[in-house]
C-alpha positions, 0 to 999 in steps of 0.5 A: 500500500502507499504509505506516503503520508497523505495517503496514509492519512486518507485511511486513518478513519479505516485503520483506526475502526478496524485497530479499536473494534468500534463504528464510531460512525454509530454514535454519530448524528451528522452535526456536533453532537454525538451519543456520548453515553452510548459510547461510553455503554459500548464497553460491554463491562459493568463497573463490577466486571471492570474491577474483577478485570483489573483484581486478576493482574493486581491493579487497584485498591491502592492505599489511601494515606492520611498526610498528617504532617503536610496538613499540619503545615498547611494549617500553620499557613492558613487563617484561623480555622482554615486547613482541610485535611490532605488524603493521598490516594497511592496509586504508585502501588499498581504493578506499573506504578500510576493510575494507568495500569487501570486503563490500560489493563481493561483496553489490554483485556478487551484486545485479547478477548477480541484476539488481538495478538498485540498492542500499540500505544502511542505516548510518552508517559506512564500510560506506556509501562501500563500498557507494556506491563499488562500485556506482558501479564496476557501474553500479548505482544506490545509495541510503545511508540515514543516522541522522546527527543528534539532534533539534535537527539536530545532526550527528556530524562524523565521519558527516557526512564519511561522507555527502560521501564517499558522495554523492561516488561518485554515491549518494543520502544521506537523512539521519535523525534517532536512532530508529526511523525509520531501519529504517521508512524503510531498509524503505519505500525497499526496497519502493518501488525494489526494489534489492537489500538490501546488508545488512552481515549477509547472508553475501555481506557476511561471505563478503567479509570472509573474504579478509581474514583469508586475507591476514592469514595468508598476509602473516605467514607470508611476514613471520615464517614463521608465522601471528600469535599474536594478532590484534585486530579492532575490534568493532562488529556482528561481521561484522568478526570473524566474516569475519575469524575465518573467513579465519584458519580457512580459512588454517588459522590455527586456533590464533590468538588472536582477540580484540575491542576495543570502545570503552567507551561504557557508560552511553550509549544508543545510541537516545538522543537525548540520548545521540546526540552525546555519544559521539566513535565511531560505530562500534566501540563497545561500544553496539554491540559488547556487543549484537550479540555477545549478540543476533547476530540483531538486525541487519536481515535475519532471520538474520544472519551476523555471529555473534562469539561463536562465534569470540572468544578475548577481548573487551576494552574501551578508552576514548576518549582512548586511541583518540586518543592512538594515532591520533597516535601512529600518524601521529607515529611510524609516518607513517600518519595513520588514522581512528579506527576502526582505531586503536581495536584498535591502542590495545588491540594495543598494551597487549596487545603488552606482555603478550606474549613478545617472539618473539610476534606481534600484528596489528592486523587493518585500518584506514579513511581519514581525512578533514575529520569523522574528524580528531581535532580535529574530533571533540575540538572537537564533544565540547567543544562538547557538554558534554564536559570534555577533559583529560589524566590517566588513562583509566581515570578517563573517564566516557562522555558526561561526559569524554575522558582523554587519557592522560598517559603512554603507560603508561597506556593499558591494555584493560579484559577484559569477562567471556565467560562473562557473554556466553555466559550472556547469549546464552544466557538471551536464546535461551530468552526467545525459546523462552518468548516465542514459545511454541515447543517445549522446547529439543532435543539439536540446539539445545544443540549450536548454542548450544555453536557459538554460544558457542564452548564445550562441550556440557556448559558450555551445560548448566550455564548452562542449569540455572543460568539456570533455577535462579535464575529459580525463585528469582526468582519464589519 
């Protein structure tokens, strides 16, 4: 076959069906909205059945910890009465070592079930080892493609720790340079092997991270007599918070604040290869987060599950050094040394926690291993060695790409609020591009209310920012 890369492309909706075994095509109506739930209720697996899945290869009911000594801390910062207490729920001990064995170990069973003979998953991230580390348990093969490093062969060291771990439980890595290349080749290999497509946006990968949120529950209750009044999930492409936002709902933890913690990258392009090496996150940064809360649909399946949008209460931001600050203080106060993914939500749980009524509770939703490329030095010492100046001061003085600020003082350490309805509108604005674009049909009554789901408001909101949006493009043209 011809595997230019415009010719490839033309087949990407063909490939991509036969890889994830789904007709998305079914779930379509012809205009922006689409039959979410009924996608969703495509996985085939109750909320029981996917548990039992994940129980045969030791993935989940992970330990939830009280962190007593950093809600001490946070208390002696916060005004009187203020400092919920900080819970930390330790997903660092699936087989893995994050969260992501739980998707992956769902989308890893269904491949085997459909009698796929291997699987392949595009990411830099823990979702790879998970990938690698389940297939290995049902014997299937499995092949992690990485966009790894920039243009001089410059490579991150924390996802270069990923690759050992991944080739570890038997996987091929092939490592990529920033660009496009990624998804032409994540594709090429899915038409050449014919394995399974273990995206991290199928809703068998969402679905597994429901437990998640289930457990979250049901440990706090058994802790406090109550589900958590907060809980922070880091947020990257949204299947974090969209599985776990789902798991609280179906514990019947509707009335849980959930709220997303990027890292503030802004002003880095992530398809940059000048930028590539200038960011000390490969995840849970707002490269990614701020994108796919507004584009949900830009993952690597026609229509993803991770829709965050729909289940966010709030999004806040927080900045490099605090992220390491927390890390440290985590192992020196806690005794849990943990990489920097998780530690991204604890920095902002615990500047939130200060917000907070001291009988409150706040749940710092998971956190991932730690190894050789994810320790703070190393990360530190590529940053220096990138340009990047690293001093001690106030983090809200950081530029991304130019500085780390480790904060001075605990005090410091403060979340940044990112505007929602911003976001909605923006989601919004790019849904009815779509519409013009791809010279569909006006927008109905039926894609008014999926755009309400979508931005977790009201009919009549959606209205207004669409009478808005085209109010102000009128005025654009005029």
């Amino acid at each position: 076959m011809n595997n230019n890369y415009l010719e490839l492309m033309k087949r990407k909706n063909e490939i991509m069906k036969k890889s994830v075994g789904i007709d998305y095509s079914l779930f379509e109506s012809g205009s922006i909205a689409f039959d979410y739930e009924g996608m969703m209720d495509k996985v085939g697996y109750t909320l029981d059945e996917i548990r039992a899945i994940q129980t045969e290869t030791g993935v989940g009911n992970t330990p939830m910890y009280v962190l007593r000594n950093l809600t001490a801390l946070a208390r002696s910062l916060a005004p009187e009465g203020k400092g919920a207490r900080i819970f930390l729920k330790d997903e660092a001990s699936n087989p893995s070592g994050s969260f992501k064995a739980r998707r992956a170990a769902t989308a890893v069973y269904h491949a085997k079930r459909l009698g796929f003979k291997g699987v392949i998953a595009a990411t830099s991230g823990n979702y790879g080892a998970a990938v690698a580390s389940q297939a290995a348990m049902r014997g299937l093969n499995c092949i992690i493609v990485q966009e790894c490093y920039d243009s001089e062969g410059k490579g991150q060291p924390e996802i270069i720790e990923k690759a050992r771990k991944c080739e570890a439980f038997g996987a091929e890595v092939v490592q990529l340079s920033v660009g496009p290349e990624l998804f032409y080749t994540f594709l090429k290999l899915l038409e050449e092997t014919g394995y399974f497509n273990a995206s991290l946006y199928t809703p068998f990968g969402i679905a597994g991270v429901e437990t998640l949120g289930f457990e979250i529950s049901s440990q706090m209750k058994d802790l406090t007599g109550k589900n958590p009044d907060a809980v922070v999930v880091t947020n990257a492409g949204g299947g974090n918070l969209t599985g776990t936002a789902r798991g609280l709902i179906k514990a019947g933890a509707e009335s849980t604040e959930i709220i997303a913690a990027s890292v503030n990258l802004k002003g880095l392009h992530m398809a940059s290869d000048k930028d590539f090496n200038k960011k000390s996150f490969t995840t849970g940064h707002t490269g990614f987060g701020i994108p796919f809360t507004t584009v949900p649909d830009r993952s690597d399946v026609p229509r993803s599950a991770a829709r965050p949008l729909r289940y966010m209460d709030r999004y806040v931001t927080v900045n490099q050094g605090e992220v390491f600050y927390m890390t440290e203080a985590l192992a020196q106060l806690e005794g849990l040394e943990r990489g920097p993914a998780g530690n991204i939500s604890l920095a902002a749980a615990f500047a939130i926690a200060q917000e907070m009524d001291k009988d409150k509770t706040i749940v710092v939703q998971e956190t991932e291993y730690t190894g050789a490329g994810k320790h703070i030095q190393p990360q530190l010492s590529f940053a220096r060695n990138n340009g990047i100046d690293i001093r001690l001061g106030n983090p809200l003085n950081e530029a991304p790409g130019k500085s780390i600020i480790l904060p001075s003082h605990p005090s410091l350490i403060r979340v940044q609020n990112l505007d929602l309805n911003k976001l909605r509108k923006s989601l919004i604005k790019n849904c009815l591009n779509d519409i013009k674009n791809n010279n569909q049909k006006n927008i109905s009554e039926k894609d008014i209310h999926f755009l309400a789901a979508e931005t977790k408001t009201s009919t009549t909101k959606v209205k207004e920012i669409i009478n808005y949006l085209s109010h102000k493009m009128k005025e654009e043209k005029e």
